[in-house]
Structure formats: structure tokens, C-alpha cells
C-alpha positions as CSV (number, residue, x, y, z in Angstrom):
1,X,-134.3,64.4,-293.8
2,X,-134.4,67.9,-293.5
3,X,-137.8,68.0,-292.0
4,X,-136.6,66.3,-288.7
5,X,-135.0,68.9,-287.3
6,X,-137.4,71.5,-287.6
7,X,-139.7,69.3,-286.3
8,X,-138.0,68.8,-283.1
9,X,-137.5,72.2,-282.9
10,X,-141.2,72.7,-282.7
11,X,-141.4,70.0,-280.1
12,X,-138.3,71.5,-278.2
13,X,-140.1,74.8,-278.2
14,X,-143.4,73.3,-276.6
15,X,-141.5,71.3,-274.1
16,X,-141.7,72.9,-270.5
17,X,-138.2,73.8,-269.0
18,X,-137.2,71.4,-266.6
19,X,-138.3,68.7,-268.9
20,X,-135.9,65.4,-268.8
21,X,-136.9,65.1,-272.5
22,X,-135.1,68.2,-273.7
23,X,-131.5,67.2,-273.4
24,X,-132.6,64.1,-275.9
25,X,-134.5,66.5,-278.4
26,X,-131.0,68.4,-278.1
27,X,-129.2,65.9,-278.6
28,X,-131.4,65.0,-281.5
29,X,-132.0,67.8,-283.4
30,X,-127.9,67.7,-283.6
31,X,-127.2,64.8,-284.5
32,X,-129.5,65.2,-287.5
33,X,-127.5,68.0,-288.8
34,X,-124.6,66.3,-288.2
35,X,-126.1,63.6,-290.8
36,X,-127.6,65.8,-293.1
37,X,-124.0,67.3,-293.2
38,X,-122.5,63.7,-293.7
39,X,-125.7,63.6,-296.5
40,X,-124.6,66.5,-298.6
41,X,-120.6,65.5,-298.7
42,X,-121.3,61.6,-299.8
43,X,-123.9,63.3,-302.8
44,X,-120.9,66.0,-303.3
45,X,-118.5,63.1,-303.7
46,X,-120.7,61.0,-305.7
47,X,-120.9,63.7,-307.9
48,X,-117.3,64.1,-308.4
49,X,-117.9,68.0,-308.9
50,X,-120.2,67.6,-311.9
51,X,-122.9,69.9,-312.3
52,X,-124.3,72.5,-310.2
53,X,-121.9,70.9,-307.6
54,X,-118.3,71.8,-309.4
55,X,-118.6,75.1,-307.5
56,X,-119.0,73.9,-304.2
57,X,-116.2,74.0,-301.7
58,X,-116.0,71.9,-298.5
59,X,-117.2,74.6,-296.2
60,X,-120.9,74.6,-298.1
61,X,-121.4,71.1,-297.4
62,X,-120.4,71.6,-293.5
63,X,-122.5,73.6,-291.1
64,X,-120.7,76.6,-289.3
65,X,-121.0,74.9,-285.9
66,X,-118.9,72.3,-287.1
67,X,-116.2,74.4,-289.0
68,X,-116.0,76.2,-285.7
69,X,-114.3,73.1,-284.2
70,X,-111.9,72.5,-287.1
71,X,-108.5,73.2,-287.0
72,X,-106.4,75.2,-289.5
73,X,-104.7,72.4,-290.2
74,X,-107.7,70.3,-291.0
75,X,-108.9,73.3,-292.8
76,X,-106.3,73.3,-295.6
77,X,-106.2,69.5,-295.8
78,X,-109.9,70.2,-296.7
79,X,-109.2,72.4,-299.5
């Protein structure tokens, strides 16, 4: 899963500006993180913090774009 991204990233990088293409590789390459995020919190929770896991915290299992976009609120629900 991780791979994807990168390689998209590689495609993104050879695609010339103006392409139609690049908003979908965008649009890709996000949405990838956004499942590899949703990846690591279901293995987090299947764990039920056991192991090498117990020290995690919410924020390690979500990327920084995404904690950017989360409320205070939501924040200390989290924790």
C-alpha cells in the first residue's frame, strides 16, 4: 500500500504541466494516504494498544495534513 503513492509521485513528476491527467494523479496520490491513514488506525484498534502499539497516540496514526483540518474539539475527543 505504501508503494502507490510514491509511485504516482514519480508519474506526477514526469507528467508535463498542462496535463488533464495531473489533477487525477492528485487526487490519487491523496486519497491513498487518506487510506493508508484509515490502514494504520483499524491495525491500531485491532491491536487494542498491545505491543509496540500501547505507545502510540491518535496523532501518529493521522497524517499532519489531516490534523490540520481537525478541530480542537475533535482533537480532545481523540485523546
Amino acid at each position: 500500500m505504501q508503494k502507490y503513492p510514491v509511485l504516482l509521485q514519480a508519474i506526477l513528476k514526469e507528467t508535463e504541466d498542462g496535463n488533464p491527467d495531473m489533477t487525477y494523479l492528485e487526487e490519487a496520490i491523496e486519497a491513498l494516504k487518506n487510506v493508508q491513514d484509515a490502514a494504520q488506525l483499524r491495525t491500531f484498534q485491532a491491536a487494542m494498544g498491545k505491543g509496540i502499539t500501547a505507545r502510540w497516540e491518535w496523532r501518529n496514526l493521522v497524517s499532519l495534513g489531516l490534523r490540520r483540518n481537525i478541530t480542537d474539539d475533535e482533537s480532545r475527543r481523540q485523546s
